[in-house]
C-alpha positions as CSV (number, residue, x, y, z in Angstrom):
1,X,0.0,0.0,0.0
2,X,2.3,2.9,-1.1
3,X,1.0,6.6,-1.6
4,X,-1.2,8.4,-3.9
5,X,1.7,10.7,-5.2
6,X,-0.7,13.5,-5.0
7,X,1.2,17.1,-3.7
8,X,-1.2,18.6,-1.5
9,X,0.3,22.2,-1.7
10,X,-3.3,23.7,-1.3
11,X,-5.0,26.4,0.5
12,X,-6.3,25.1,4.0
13,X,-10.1,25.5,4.7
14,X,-10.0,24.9,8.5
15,X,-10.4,27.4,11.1
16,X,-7.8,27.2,13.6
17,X,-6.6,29.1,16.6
18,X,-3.0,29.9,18.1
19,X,0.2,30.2,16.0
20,X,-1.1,27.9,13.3
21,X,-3.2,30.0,12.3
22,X,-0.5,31.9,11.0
23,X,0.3,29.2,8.5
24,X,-3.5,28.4,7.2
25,X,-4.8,30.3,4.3
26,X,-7.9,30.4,5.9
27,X,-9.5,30.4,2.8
28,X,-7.5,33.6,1.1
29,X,-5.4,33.4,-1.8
30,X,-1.9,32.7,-0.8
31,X,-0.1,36.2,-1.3
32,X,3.4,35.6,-3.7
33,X,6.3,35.4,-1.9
34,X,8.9,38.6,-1.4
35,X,11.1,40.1,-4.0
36,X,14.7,40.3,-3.0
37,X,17.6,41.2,-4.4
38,X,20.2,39.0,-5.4
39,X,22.9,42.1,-5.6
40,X,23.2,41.6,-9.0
41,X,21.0,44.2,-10.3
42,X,17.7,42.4,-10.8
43,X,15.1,41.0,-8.0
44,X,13.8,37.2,-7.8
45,X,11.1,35.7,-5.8
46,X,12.0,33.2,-2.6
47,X,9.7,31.2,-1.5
48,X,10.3,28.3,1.3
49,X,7.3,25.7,1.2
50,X,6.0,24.6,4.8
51,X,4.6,21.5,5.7
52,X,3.2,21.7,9.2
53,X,-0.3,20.5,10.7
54,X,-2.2,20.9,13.9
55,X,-2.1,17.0,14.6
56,X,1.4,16.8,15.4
57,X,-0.3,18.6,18.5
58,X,-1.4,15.5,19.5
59,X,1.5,13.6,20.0
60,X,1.9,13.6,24.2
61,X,4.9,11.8,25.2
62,X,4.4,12.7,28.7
63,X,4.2,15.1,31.2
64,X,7.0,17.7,31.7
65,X,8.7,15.8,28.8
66,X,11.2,18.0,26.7
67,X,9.3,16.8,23.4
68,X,6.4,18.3,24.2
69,X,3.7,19.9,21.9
70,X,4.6,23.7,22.6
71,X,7.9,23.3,20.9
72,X,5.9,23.3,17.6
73,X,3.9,26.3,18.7
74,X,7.7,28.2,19.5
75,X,8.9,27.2,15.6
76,X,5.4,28.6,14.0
77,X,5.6,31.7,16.4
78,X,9.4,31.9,15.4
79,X,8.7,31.9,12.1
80,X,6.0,34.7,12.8
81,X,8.3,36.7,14.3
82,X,10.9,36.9,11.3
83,X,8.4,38.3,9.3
84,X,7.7,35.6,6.8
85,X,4.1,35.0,6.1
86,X,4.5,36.2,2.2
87,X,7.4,33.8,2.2
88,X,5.4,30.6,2.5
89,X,3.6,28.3,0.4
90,X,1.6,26.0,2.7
91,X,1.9,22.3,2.5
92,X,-0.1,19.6,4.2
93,X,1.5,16.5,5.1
94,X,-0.1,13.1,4.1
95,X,0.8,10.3,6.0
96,X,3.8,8.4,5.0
97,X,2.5,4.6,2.9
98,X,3.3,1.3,4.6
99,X,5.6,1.0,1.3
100,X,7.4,4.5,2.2
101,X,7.9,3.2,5.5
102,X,8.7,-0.4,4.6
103,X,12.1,1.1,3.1
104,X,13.7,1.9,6.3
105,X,11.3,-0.1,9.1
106,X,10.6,-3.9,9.5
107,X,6.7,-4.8,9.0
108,X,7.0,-6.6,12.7
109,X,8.5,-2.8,14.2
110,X,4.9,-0.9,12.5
111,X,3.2,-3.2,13.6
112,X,4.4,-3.0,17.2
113,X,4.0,0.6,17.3
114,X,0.6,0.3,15.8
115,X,-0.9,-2.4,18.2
116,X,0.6,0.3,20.6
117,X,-1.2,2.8,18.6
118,X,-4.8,0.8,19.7
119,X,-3.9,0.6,23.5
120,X,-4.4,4.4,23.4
121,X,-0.3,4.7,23.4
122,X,2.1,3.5,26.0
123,X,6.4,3.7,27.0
124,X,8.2,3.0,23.8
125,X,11.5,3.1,25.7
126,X,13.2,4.8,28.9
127,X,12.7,8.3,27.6
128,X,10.4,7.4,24.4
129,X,6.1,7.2,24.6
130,X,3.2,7.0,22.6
131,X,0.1,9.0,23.5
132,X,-3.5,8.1,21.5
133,X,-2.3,10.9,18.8
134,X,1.0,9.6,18.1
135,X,1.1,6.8,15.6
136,X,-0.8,9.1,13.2
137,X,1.5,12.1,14.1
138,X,4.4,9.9,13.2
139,X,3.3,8.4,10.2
140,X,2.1,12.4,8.9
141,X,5.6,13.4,10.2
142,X,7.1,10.8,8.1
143,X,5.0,11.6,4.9
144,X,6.2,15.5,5.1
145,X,9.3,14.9,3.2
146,X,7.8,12.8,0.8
147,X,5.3,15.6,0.2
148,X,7.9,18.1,0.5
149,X,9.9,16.7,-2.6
150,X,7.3,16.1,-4.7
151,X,6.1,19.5,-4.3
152,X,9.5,21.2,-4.9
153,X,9.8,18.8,-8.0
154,X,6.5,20.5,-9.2
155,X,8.1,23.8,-8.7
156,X,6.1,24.7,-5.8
157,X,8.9,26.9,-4.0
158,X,12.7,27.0,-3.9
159,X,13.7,25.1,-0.5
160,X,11.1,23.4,2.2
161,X,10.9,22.8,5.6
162,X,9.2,20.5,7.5
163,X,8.0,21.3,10.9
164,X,6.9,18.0,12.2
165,X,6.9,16.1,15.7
166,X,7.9,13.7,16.5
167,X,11.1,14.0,15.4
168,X,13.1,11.0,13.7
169,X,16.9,11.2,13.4
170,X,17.8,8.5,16.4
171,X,15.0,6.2,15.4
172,X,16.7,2.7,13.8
173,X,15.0,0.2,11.8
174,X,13.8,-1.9,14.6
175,X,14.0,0.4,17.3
176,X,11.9,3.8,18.5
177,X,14.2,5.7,20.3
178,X,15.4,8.9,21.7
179,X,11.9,10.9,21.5
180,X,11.5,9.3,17.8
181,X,9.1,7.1,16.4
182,X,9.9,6.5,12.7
183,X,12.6,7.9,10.8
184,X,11.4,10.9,8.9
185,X,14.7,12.1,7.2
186,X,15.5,8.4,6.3
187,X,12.2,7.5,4.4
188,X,12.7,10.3,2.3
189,X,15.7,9.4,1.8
190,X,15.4,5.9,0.8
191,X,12.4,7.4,-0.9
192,X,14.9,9.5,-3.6
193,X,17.7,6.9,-3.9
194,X,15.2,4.2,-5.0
195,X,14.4,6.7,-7.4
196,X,18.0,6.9,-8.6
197,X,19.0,10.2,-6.5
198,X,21.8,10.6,-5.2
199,X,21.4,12.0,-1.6
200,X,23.2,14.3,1.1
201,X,22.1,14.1,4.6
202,X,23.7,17.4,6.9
203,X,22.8,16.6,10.6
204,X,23.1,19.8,13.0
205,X,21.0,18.8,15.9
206,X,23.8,18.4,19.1
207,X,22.7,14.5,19.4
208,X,24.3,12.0,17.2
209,X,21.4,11.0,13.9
210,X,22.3,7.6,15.2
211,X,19.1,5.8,13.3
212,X,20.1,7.7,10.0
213,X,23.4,7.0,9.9
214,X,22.6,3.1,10.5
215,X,20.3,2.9,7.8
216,X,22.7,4.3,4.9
217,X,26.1,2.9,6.6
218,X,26.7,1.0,3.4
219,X,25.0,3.1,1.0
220,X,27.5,5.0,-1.7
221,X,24.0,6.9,-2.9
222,X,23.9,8.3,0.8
223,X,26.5,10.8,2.1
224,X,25.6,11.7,5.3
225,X,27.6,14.3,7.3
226,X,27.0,14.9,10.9
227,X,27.8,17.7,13.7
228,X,26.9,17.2,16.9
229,X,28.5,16.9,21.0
230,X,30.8,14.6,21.6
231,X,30.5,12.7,24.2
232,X,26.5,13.0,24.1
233,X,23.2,10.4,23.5
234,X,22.9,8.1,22.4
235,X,27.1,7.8,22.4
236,X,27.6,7.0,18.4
237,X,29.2,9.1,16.3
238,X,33.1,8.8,16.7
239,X,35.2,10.5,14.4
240,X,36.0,6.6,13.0
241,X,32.7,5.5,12.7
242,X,33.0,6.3,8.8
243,X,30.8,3.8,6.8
244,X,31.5,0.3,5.4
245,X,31.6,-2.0,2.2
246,X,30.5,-0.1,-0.5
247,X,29.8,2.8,1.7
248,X,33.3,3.2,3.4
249,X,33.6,7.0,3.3
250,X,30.0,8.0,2.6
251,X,29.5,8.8,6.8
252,X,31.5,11.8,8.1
253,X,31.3,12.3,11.9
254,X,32.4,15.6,13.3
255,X,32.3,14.7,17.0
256,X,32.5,18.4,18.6
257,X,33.7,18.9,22.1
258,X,31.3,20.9,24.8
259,X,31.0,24.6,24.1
260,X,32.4,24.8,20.3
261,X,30.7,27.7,19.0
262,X,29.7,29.2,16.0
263,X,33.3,29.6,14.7
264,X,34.0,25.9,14.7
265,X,30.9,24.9,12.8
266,X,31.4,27.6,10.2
267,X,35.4,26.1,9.9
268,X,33.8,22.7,9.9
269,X,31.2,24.1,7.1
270,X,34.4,25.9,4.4
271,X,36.5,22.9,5.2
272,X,34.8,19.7,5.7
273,X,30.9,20.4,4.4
274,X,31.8,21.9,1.4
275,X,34.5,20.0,-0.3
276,X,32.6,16.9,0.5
277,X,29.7,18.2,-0.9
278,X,31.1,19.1,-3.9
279,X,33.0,15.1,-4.6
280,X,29.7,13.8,-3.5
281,X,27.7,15.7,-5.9
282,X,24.0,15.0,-4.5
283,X,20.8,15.3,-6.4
284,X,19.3,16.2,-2.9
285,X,19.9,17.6,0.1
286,X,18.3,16.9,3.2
287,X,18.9,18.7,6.6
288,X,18.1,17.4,10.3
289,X,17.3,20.9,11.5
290,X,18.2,19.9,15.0
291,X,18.5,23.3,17.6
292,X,19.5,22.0,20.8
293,X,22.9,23.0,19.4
294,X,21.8,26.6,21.2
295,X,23.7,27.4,24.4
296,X,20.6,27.7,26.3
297,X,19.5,24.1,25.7
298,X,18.9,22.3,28.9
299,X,19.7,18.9,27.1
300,X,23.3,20.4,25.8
301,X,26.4,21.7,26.0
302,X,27.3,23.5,22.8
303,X,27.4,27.5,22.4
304,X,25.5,28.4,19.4
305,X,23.1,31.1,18.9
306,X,20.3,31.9,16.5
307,X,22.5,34.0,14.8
308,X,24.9,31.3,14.2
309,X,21.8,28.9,12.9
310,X,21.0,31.9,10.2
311,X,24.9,31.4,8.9
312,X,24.6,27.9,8.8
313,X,21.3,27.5,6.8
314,X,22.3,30.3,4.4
315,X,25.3,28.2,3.7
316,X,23.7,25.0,3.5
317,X,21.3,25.8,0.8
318,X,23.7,27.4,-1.2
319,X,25.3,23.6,-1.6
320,X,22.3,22.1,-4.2
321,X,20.7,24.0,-6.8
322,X,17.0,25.7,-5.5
323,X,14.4,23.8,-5.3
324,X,16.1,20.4,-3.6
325,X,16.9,21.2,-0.4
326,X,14.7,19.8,2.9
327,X,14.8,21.0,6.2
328,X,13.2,18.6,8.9
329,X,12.6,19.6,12.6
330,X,14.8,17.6,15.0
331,X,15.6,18.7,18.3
332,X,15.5,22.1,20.5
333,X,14.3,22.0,24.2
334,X,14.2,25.6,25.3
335,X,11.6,27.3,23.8
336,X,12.9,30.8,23.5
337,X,16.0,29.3,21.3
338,X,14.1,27.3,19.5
339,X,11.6,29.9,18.2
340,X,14.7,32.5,17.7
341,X,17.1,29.5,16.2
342,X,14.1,28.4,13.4
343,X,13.1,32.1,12.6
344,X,16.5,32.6,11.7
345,X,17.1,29.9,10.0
346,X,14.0,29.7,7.7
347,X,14.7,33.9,7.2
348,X,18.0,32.9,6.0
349,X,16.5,30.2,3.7
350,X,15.2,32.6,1.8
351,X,17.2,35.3,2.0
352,X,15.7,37.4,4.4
353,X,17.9,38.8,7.4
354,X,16.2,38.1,10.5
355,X,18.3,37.9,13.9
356,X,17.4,37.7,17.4
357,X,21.2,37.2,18.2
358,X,24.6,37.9,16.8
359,X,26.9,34.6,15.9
360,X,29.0,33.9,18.4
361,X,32.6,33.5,17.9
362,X,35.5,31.4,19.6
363,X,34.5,28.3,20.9
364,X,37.1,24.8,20.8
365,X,36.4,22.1,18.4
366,X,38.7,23.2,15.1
367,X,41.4,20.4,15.6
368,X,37.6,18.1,15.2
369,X,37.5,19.8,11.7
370,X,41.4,19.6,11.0
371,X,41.4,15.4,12.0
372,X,37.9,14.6,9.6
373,X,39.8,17.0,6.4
374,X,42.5,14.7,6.8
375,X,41.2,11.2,7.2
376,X,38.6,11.7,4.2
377,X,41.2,13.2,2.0
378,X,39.4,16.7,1.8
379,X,42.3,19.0,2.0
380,X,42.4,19.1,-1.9
């Protein structure tokens, strides 16, 4: 049972109340996006497509969890605040088809989680739960980035972001795990390279995409690059972990030490991101859009700020040509950076200058970047 392949880029007829309002039509006509200029003397349009819906509201993993509901409400009111409601093109997710899902999860896992699903939810793992919401949630957060391609293939806008819960990026094939269900990023991956793509995954959240990077470890069509604390959950992600067989290279690991700062990840960006970018040459490029890379994270330990989110998504969608790049919400536990972090971010996607905070600056981690140029041959 696979998909309808229908985009369903559409105005949305519900009423709705809060910060999602924001991102309904409501009924109007969708207003074009802003004309910028690209300092060349003429002006283009940017558009970033959004694919966001009130259900993943009603995923509850708990009381007083850090995944909770309201983080969804800080990116849509983030994204209000940067001034960006001419900007978007509206997308509604469609849950993800047991095929879709069948390319990076056992039939026996699904059905776990949906017999789950029809106990009214239940404790996944330790820190992982299921509330009566949830299995639908999951499977609508997994379908976002199928939705999300097929719409930019169609022309619908020039880079997409998915604002989903829950997220996905530690989730294996036959385990839910670390706050995620199914793995969003990973079946839209699979999705593209069984369509003969050849894919990038850039990981920024400050936990190690541990699911992710298991389910493309031998995949040469996969090059997946990740930045995140080291040590941190769910402990993977050493420098040598670096892929195998057929995929020995394709899995780059920059394991950063507590408090690096904006000026390591922009080193590790110009001398690591880039170059392998460029020998990988990707069709696609999908982003986990994790913020808990923000020095006021409760969960972390590294020193970024909104500011230095804004450099890094203007630099990562400058890597494909428009219209192939997808962000997916991964982490970000304290609300305030999390709202700032995504304004900026999705501002900068599109061109548009919006920060709450300056970058910061000096931070360790560089000899990180000067150990992963050398063992993947990337100093030229």
């Amino acid at each position: 049972m696979g998909r309808s392949g229908r985009s369903s880029v559409q105005q949305r007829s519900r009423q709705t109340t809060g910060p999602f309002r924001l991102w309904s039509s409501g009924g109007q006509p969708i207003p074009p996006p802003p004309v910028l200029s690209n300092g060349g003397g003429y002006a283009r349009r940017v558009s970033v497509l959004l694919v966001t819906d009130e259900r993943f509201l009603d995923h509850h993993p708990g009381n007083r969890h850090p995944e909770r509901p309201a983080r969804l409400e800080a990116v849509w009111l983030g994204l209000e605040a940067a001034g960006l409601e001419e900007a978007i093109v509206r997308c509604e997710p469609v849950v993800a088809g047991e095929d879709d899902l069948l390319r990076c999860h056992p039939a026996e896992h699904l059905a776990a989680l949906a017999e789950l699903d029809c106990l009214g939810g239940g404790r996944v793992d330790a820190d992982t739960a299921m509330s009566s919401g949830s299995w639908l949630a999951a499977r609508l957060a997994a379908g976002a980035g199928l939705e999300a391609v097929a719409a930019l293939r169609g022309g619908a806008a020039h880079v997409a972001f998915c604002a989903v819960r829950p997220p996905g990026h530690h989730a294996t094939a036959r385990k839910s795990m670390g706050f995620c269900l199914v793995n969003n990023v990973a079946v839209t991956a699979a999705s593209l390279v069984d369509a003969g793509e050849r894919v990038a995954i850039v990981d920024i959240d400050a936990h190690h995409g541990n699911g992710t990077q298991d389910a493309f470890y031998d995949n040469p069509q996969v090059l997946f690059v990740s930045f995140h604390q080291w040590p941190l959950y769910p402990g993977t992600g050493a420098e040598d972990e670096v892929g195998t067989g057929e995929g020995l290279g394709s899995t780059i690991n920059l394991a950063m030490p507590a408090g690096a700062a904006g000026n390591s990840y922009r080193y590790g960006f110009d001398r690591v991101l880039t170059p392998a970018i460029e020998r990988f040459s990707p069709n696609w490029l999908l982003v986990s859009a994790g913020f808990d890379a923000h020095r006021a994270d409760p969960l972390t330990d590294l020193g970024l700020t909104s500011g230095d989110y804004a450099d890094l998504t203007a630099s990562l969608v400058r890597l494909v040509p428009r219209g192939r790049c997808v962000l997916f919400l991964e982490g970000g536990y304290d609300l305030d950076a999390l709202a700032n972090s995504a304004g900026a971010s999705i501002a900068a996607a599109v061109g548009v200058q919006h920060r709450p905070e300056p970058a910061s600056a000096d931070g360790p981690g560089s000899e990180v970047v000067d150990r992963a140029v050398e063992r993947h041959g990337l100093d030229g």
